[in-house]
C-alpha positions in Angstrom: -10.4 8.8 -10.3 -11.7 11.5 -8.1 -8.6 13.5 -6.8 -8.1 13.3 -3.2 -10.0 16.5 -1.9 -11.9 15.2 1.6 -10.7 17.2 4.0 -10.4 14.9 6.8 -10.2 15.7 10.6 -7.3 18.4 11.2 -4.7 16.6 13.1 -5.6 13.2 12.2 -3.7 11.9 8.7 -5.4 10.2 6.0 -4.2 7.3 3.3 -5.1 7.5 -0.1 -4.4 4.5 -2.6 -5.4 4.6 -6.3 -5.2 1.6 -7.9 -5.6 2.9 -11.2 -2.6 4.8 -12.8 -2.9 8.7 -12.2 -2.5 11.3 -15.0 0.3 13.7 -13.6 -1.2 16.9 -14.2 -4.6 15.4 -12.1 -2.0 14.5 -9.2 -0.4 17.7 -8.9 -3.3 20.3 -8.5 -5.1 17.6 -6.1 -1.6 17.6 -4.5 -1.2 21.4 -4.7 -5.3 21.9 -3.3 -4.5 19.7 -0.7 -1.6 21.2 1.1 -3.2 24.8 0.7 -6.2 23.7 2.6 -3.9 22.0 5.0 -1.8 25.0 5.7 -5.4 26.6 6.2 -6.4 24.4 9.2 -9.3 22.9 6.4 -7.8 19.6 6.0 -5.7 17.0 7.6 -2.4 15.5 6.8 -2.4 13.1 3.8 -0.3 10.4 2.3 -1.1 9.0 -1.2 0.1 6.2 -2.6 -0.2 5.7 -6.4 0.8 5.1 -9.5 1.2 7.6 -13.2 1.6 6.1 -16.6 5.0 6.3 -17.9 6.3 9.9 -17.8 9.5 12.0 -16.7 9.7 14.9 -14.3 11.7 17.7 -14.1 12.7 19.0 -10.4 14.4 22.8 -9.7 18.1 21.3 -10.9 17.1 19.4 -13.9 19.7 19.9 -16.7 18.3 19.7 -20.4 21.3 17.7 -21.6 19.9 14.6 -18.7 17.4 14.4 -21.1 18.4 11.7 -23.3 15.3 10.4 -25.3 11.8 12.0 -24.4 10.0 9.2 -25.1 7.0 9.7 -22.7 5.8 13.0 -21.7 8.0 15.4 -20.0 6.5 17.9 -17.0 8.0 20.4 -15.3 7.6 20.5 -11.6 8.6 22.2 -8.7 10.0 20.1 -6.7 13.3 19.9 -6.2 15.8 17.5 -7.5 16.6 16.5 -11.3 15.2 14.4 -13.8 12.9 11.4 -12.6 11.1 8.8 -14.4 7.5 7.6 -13.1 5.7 4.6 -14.6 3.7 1.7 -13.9 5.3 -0.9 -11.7 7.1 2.0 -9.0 5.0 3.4 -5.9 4.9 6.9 -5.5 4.0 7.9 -2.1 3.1 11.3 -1.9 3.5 13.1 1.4 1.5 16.2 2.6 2.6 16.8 6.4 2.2 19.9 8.2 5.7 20.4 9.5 5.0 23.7 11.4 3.2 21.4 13.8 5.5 18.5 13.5 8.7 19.7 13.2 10.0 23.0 10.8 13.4 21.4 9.6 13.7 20.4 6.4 16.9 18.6 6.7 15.0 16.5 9.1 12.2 15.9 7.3 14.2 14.4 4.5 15.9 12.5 6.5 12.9 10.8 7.8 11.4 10.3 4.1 14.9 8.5 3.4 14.8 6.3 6.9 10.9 5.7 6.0 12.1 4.0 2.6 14.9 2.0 4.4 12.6 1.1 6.7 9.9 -0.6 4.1 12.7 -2.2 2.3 14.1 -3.8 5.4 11.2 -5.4 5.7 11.5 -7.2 2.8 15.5 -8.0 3.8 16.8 -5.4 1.3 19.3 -3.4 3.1 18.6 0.4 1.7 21.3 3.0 1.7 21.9 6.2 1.9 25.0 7.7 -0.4 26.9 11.0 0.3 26.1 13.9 -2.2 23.7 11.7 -3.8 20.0 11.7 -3.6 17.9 8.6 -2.8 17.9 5.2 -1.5 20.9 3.0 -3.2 21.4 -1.2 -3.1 25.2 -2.3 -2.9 25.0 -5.3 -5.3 28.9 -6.5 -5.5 31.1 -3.6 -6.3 28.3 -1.9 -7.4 25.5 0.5 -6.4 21.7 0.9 -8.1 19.1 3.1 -7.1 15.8 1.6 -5.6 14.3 4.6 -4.6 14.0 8.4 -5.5 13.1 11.2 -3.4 11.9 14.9 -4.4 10.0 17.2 -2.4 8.3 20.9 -2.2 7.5 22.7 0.8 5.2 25.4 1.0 3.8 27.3 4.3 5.7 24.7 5.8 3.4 22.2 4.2 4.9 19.2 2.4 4.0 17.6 -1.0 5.7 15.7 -3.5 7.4 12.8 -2.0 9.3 9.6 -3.0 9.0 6.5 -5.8 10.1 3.5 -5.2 11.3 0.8 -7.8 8.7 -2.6 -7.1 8.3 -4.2 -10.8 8.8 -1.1 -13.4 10.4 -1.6 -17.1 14.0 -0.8 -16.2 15.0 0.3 -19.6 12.4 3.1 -19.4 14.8 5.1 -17.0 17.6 4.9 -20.1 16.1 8.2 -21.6 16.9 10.0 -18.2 19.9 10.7 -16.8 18.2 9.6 -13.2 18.8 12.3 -10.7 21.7 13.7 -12.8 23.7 10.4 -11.6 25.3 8.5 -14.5 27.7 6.3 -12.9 25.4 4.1 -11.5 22.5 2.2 -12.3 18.7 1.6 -11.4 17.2 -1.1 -9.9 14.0 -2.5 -8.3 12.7 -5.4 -5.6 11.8 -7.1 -9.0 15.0 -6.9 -10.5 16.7 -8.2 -7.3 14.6 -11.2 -7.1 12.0 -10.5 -5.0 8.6 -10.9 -6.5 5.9 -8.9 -4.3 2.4 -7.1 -5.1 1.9 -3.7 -4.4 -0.5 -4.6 -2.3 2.7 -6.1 -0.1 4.7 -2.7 -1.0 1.8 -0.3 0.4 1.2 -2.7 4.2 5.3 -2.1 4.3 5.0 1.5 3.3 2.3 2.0 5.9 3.8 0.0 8.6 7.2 1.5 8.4 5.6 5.3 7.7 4.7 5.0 11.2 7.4 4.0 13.0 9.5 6.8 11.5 6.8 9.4 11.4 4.7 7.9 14.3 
């Protein structure tokens, strides 16, 4: 897979989809090249949807003891957040967005990456939630609560990357070596898990279609 250097047209936003799992250490210099030649006017807004064999990440807060079992490879990254687990079966959607044109607030910006998930889940009639002091997107199932989607993000030059991962037909018992996001009193789920058998292909047309209503 070629990483995702065409600079397209400044101003206009380009999607990237790999269908093929992504190595980790590929995705973040393409990710890393791309938003320095975005906050250089040389290349347009991007969002990249894809896929990395299994692995854990590390964000800013990770704590060593959330590391339970390292299993699969463990990276580093500097995002923010805690421990994460990617694998095959969840979307990642990286987002590289120029937020000095759009809008410099951070707070805001997350926001939107959360209502962009509850968005793409609604349209499959999951009802997405956001949790106080708690990162993510959660799923009240009975008394209680699993987490369908993860968030973590980087901003640099007021340039976005990193972005969110959500749960479509992953191997739940791969998050079991994490502690996800630091949160052990609750659990992980994914559309699979609560019944609702779609393709990525399905996943990415909702992930599109909601990204812009919410980011327009």
């Amino acid at each position: 897979m070629n990483a995702p250097l065409n600079p397209a047209v400044k101003g206009s936003l380009e999607w990237q989809i790999s269908d093929a799992p992504v190595a980790y250490p590929q995705a973040l210099a393409a990710m890393e090249a791309r938003a320095a030649a975005i906050a250089d006017g040389q290349a347009g807004e991007m969002v990249w949807l894809l896929e990395h064999p299994p692995i854990y990440t590390a964000g800013t807060s990770a704590r060593d003891q959330d590391l339970l079992d390292a299993r699969f490879p463990v990276y580093r990254t500097g995002r923010g957040g805690q421990f994460t687990y990617h694998g095959p079966g969840q979307r990642v959607g990286y987002v590289l967005l120029d937020l000095k044109r759009r809008k410099p607030d951070v707070r805001a910006y997350v926001h939107d990456l959360e209502q962009w998930l509850i968005e793409a889940l609604a349209l499959f009639n999951v009802k997405g939630e956001r949790r106080e002091g708690r990162v993510g997107i959660w799923v009240q199932r009975g008394d209680r609560e699993d987490k369908i989607a993860a968030l973590g993000v980087r901003i640099k030059r007021w340039v976005t990357f990193h972005g969110v991962a959500l749960n479509v037909e992953p191997d739940l018992s791969h998050f079991s070596g994490i502690v996800p996001c630091g949160v052990s009193a609750h659990g992980v789920t994914s559309l699979a898990d609560l019944g609702i058998p779609v393709s990525t292909a399905d996943v990415d047309v909702a992930l599109k279609q909601s990204f812009r209503k919410v980011f327009g």
